[in-house]
C-alpha positions in Angstrom: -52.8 38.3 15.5 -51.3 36.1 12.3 -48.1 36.2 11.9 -46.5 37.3 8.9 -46.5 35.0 5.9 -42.8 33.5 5.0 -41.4 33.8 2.4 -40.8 31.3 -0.4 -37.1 29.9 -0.4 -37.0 27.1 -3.5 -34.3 24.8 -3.2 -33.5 24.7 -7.1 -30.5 26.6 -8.1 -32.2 28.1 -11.4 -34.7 29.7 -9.0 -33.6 30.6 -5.9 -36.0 32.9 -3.7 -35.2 36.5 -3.9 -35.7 37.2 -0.1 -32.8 34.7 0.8 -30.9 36.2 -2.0 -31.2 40.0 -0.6 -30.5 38.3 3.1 -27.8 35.9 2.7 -24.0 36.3 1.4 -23.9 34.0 -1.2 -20.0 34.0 -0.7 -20.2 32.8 2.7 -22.7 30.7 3.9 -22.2 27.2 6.1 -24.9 25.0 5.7 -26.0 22.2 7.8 -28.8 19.8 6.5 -30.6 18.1 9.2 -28.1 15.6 10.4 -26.0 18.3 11.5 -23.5 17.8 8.0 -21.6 20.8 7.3 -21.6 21.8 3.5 -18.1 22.5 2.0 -16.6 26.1 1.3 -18.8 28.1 3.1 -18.2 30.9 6.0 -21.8 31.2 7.5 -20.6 30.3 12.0 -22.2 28.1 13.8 -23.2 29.4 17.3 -24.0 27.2 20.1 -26.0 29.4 22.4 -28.5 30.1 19.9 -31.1 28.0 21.1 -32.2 24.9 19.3 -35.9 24.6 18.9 -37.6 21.0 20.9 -40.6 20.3 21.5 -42.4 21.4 17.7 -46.1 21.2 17.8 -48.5 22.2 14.4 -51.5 23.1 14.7 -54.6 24.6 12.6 -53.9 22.8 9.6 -56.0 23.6 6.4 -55.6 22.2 3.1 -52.5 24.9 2.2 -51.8 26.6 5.8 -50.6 25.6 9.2 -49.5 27.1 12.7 -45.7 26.0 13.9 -44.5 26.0 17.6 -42.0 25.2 19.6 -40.2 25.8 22.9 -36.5 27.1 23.4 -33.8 27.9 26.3 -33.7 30.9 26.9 -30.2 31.5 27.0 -29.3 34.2 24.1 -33.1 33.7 22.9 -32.5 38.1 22.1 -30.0 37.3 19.6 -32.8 35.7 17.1 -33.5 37.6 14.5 -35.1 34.7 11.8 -36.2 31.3 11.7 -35.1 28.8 9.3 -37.8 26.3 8.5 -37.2 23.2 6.2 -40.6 21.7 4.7 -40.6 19.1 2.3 -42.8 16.2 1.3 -42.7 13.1 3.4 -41.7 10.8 -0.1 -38.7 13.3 -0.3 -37.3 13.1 3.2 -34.3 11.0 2.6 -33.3 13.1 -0.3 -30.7 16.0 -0.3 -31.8 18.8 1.5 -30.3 21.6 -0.5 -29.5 21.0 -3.8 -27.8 24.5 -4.3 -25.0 25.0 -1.0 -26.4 29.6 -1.8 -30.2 28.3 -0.4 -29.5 27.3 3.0 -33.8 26.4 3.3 -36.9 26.3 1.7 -38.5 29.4 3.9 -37.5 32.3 6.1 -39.0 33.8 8.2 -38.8 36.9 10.4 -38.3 36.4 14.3 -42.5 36.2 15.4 -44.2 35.8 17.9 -45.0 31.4 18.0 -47.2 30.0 17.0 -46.5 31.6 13.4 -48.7 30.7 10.5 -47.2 29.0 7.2 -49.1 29.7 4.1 -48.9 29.7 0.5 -50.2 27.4 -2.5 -47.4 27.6 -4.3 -45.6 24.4 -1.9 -48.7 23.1 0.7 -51.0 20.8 -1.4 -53.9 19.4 0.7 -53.9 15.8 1.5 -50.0 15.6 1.7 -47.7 14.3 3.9 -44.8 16.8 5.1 -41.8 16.6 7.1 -40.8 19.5 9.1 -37.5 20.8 10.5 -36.6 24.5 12.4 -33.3 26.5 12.5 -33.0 29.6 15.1 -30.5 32.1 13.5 -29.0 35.4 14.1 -28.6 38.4 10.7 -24.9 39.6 11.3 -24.4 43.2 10.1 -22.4 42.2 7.3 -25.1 40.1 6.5 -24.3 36.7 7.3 -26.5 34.5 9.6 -25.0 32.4 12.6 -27.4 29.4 13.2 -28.4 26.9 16.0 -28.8 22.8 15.2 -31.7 21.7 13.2 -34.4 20.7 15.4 -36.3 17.2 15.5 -38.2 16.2 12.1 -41.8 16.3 12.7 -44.9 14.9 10.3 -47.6 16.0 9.7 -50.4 15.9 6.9 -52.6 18.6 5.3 -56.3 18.9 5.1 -58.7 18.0 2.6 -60.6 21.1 0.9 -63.0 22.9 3.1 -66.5 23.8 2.2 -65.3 27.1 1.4 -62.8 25.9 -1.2 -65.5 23.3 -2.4 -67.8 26.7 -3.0 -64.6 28.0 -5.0 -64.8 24.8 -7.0 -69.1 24.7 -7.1 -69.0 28.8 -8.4 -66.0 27.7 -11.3 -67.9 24.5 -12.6 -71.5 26.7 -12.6 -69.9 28.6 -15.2 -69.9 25.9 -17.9 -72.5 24.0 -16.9 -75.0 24.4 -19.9 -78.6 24.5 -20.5 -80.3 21.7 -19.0 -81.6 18.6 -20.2 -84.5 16.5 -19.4 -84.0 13.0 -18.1 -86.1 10.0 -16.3 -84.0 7.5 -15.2 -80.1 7.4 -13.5 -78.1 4.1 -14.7 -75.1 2.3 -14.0 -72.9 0.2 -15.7 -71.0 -2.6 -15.1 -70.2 -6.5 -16.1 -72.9 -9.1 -15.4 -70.2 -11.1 -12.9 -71.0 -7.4 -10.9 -74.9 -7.9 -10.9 -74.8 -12.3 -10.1 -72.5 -11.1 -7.5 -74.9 -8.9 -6.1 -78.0 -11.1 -6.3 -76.1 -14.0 -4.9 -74.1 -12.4 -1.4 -76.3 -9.0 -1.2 -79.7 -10.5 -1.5 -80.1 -8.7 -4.6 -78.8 -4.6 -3.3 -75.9 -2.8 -4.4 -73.7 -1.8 -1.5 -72.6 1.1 -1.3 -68.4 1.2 -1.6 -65.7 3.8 -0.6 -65.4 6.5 -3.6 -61.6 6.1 -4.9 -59.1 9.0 -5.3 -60.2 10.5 -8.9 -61.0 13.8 -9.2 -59.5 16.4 -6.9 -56.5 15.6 -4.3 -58.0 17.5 -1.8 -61.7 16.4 -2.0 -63.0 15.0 1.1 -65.0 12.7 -0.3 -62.5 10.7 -1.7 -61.7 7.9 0.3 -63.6 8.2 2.7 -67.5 8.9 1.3 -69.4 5.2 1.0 -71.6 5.4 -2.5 -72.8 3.8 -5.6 -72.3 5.4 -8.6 -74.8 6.7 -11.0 -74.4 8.0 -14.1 -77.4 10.7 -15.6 -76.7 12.3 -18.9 -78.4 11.8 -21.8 -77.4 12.0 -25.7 -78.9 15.4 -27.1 -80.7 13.9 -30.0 -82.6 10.6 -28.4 -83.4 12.1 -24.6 -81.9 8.8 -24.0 -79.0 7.0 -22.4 -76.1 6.8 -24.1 -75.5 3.0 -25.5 -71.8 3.1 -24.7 -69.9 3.0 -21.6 -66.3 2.0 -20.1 -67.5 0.6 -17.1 -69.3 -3.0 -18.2 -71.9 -4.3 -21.1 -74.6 -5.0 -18.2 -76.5 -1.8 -17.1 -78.9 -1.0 -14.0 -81.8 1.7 -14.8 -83.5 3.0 -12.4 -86.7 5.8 -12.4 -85.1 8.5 -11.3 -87.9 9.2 -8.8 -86.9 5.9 -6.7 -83.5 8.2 -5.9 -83.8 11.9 -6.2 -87.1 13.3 -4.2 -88.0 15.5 -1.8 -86.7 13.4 0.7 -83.4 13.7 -0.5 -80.7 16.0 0.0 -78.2 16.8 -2.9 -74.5 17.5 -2.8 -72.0 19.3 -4.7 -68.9 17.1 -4.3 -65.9 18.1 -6.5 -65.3 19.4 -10.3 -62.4 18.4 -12.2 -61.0 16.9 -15.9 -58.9 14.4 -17.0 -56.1 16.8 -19.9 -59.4 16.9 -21.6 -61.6 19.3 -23.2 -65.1 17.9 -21.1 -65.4 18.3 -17.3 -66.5 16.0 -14.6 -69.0 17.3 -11.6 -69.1 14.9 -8.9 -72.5 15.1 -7.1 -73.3 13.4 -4.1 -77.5 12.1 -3.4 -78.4 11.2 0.3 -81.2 10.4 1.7 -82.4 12.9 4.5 -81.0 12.3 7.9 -78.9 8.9 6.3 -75.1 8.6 7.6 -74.1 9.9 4.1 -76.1 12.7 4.8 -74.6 13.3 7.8 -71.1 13.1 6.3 -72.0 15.6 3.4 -73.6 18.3 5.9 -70.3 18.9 7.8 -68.2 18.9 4.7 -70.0 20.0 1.5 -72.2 22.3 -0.1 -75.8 21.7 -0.2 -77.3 22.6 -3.6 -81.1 23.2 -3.6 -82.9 20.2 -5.6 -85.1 22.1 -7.5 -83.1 25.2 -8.4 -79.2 24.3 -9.3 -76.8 24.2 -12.3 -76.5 20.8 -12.7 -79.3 18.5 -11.7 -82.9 19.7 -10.6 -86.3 17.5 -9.2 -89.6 19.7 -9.5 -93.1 18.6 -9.6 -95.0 20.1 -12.7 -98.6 18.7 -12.7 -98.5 16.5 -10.1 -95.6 14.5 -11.9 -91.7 14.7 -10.8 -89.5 16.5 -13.3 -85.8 16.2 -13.7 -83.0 17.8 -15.6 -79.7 18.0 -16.2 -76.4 19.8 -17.0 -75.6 19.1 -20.8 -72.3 20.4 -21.2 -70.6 18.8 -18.4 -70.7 14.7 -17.6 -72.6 13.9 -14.3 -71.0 11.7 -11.5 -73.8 10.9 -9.1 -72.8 9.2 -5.8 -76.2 7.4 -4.2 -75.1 6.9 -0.7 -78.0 3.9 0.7 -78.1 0.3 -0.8 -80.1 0.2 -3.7 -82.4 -2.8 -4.7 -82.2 -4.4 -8.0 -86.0 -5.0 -8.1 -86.5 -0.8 -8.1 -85.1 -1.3 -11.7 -83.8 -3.2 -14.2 -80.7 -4.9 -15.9 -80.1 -5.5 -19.9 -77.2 -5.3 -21.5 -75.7 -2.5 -23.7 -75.5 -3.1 -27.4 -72.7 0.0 -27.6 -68.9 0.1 -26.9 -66.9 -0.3 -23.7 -65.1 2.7 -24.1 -62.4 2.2 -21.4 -60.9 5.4 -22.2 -63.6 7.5 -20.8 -63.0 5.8 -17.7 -62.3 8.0 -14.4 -61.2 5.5 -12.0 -58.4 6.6 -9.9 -58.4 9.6 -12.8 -56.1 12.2 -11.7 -57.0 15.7 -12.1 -55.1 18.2 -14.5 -53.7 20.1 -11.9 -53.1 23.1 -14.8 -56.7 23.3 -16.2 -57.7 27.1 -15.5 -60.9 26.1 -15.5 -61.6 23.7 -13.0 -58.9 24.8 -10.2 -59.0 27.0 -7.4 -55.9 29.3 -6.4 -54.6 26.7 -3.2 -53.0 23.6 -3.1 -53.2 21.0 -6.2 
């Protein structure tokens, strides 16, 4: 059975949890950070024979939730009443614990039953590094809490979204997707030192490269899916193309039949914007039964190819059909070489428009529209 979830202690003295306010004297409290220094004018004991917790193991780590363990003596282990757990990002470890001496740590919890699960959105983002220490203590009547040592620090590092977070993300970005738009060919831009380079070492195929960290933070793709992007939308009024880009002068088309077919599978890989009014969907093409494929599978949802919000292959006539999403911009990850010879290169005679770039773009992490309610 889960344990129950802690409650939130924030270690800023203009808002202090209201938990630790009901539980603690604010009058007299002794704190100790984790090297065992004793704060100033403050009344809270220290009692050796509560049992200082060794041995912490975390387990079950999601993208905003993990399981905590430990072992203790079990010399006055009855007297324990709550545990005091100190969680704070890994870049802030060397920092001042408690920056108000009335918030002795960042969560409280009730005396469980270990492992106990810690939850909550609102301070676990995925993808994060966290450092991790635990206080046994004991709830005087008066109210006052006696407290063992601080345990070891432990690290640890949260998950990326799961599929079911991704779905979250795949139901928000359905919503605005728009009417769909025909279009015949995906493209990708880039400078012509790109292209010789490619002819030269690659006998003439794009590689495919590790995606970077724009978008989402907790994304799995990022950083670790191996792709070459495509880009698909069209300008409403030619069908076409657009003739600007931030990404290079020099531009690869290709028919879009030569990478979206039956005998590929498509991906719904992340939705996000840059503190602008137009969206990004990231979506992921792999041929069946490729290693990208393989990689998508286990950790992203499938979208059917010829019935989806944001980019569809039918046959109509004999002939392949394809549209796309109009009101959101298209970021297709292809994840096999592709050959120059399925296509061609020109060059662009529009703008390089650098601020439309999403390279390494972070996400607005207070967009309503394209987040989900855990970790930024």
């Amino acid at each position: 059975m889960e344990a129950p979830r802690l409650a939130h202690a924030m270690s800023s003295p203009t808002s202090p949890c209201e938990e630790v306010i009901k539980n603690l004297s604010l009058e007299a409290i002794q704190l100790c950070d984790r090297d065992g220094n004793k704060s100033q004018d403050s009344g809270i004991a220290e009692m050796e024979e509560l049992p200082v917790p060794h041995n912490i193991k975390i387990s079950n780590i999601t993208c905003d939730s993990f399981k905590i363990s430990w072992d203790m003596d079990s010399k006055s282990k009855d007297r324990i009443t709550h545990y005091f757990i100190d969680l704070n990002k890994k870049e802030n470890k060397n920092s001042n614990k408690f920056k108000h001496k009335d918030v002795p740590t960042k969560l409280v919890a009730k005396a469980v039953p270990l492992p106990m699960t810690v939850r909550g959105h609102w301070f676990l983002s995925p993808r994060t590094e966290y450092t991790v220490a635990v206080q046994t203590a004991s709830k005087q009547v008066d109210g006052d809490y006696v407290v063992s040592e601080w345990s070891e620090i432990i690290e640890f590092c949260t998950a990326d979204y799961s599929k079911v977070h991704l779905t979250q993300l795949l139901e928000k970005a359905e919503v605005i997707a728009g009417r769909m738009l025909k279009l015949s060919v995906f493209y990708r831009n880039q400078h012509k030192e790109y292209f010789d380079y490619v002819r030269e070492h690659h006998g003439n195929a794009m590689q495919p490269s590790v995606k970077d960290n724009s978008g989402s933070h907790g994304s799995p793709i990022s950083g670790k899916l191996e792709g070459i992007f495509f880009s698909c939308n069209t300008e409403f009024n030619t069908g076409k193309p657009p003739q600007d880009s931030p990404y290079g002068r020099y531009r690869f088309e290709v028919a879009a039949e030569k990478l979206f077919n039956p005998n590929t599978n498509l991906y719904f890989g992340d939705f996000y914007c840059m503190y602008t009014a137009y969206h990004y969907v990231i979506l992921v093409i792999a041929p069946v039964g490729s290693p990208g494929d393989e990689f998508c599978k286990q950790r992203l949802p499938q979208l059917n190819i010829k019935e989806n919000k944001f980019l569809t292959c039918d046959e109509e006539d004999g002939v392949m059909v394809y549209h796309h999403a109009q009101d959101v911009i298209l970021e297709v990850i292809y994840t096999d070489p592709v050959d120059l010879s399925l296509g061609t290169v020109a060059e662009i005679t529009g703008h390089q428009l650098m601020s439309l770039s999403t390279a390494n773009a972070k996400k607005d992490p207070s967009c309503k529209t394209c987040n989900i309610s855990v970790g930024r």
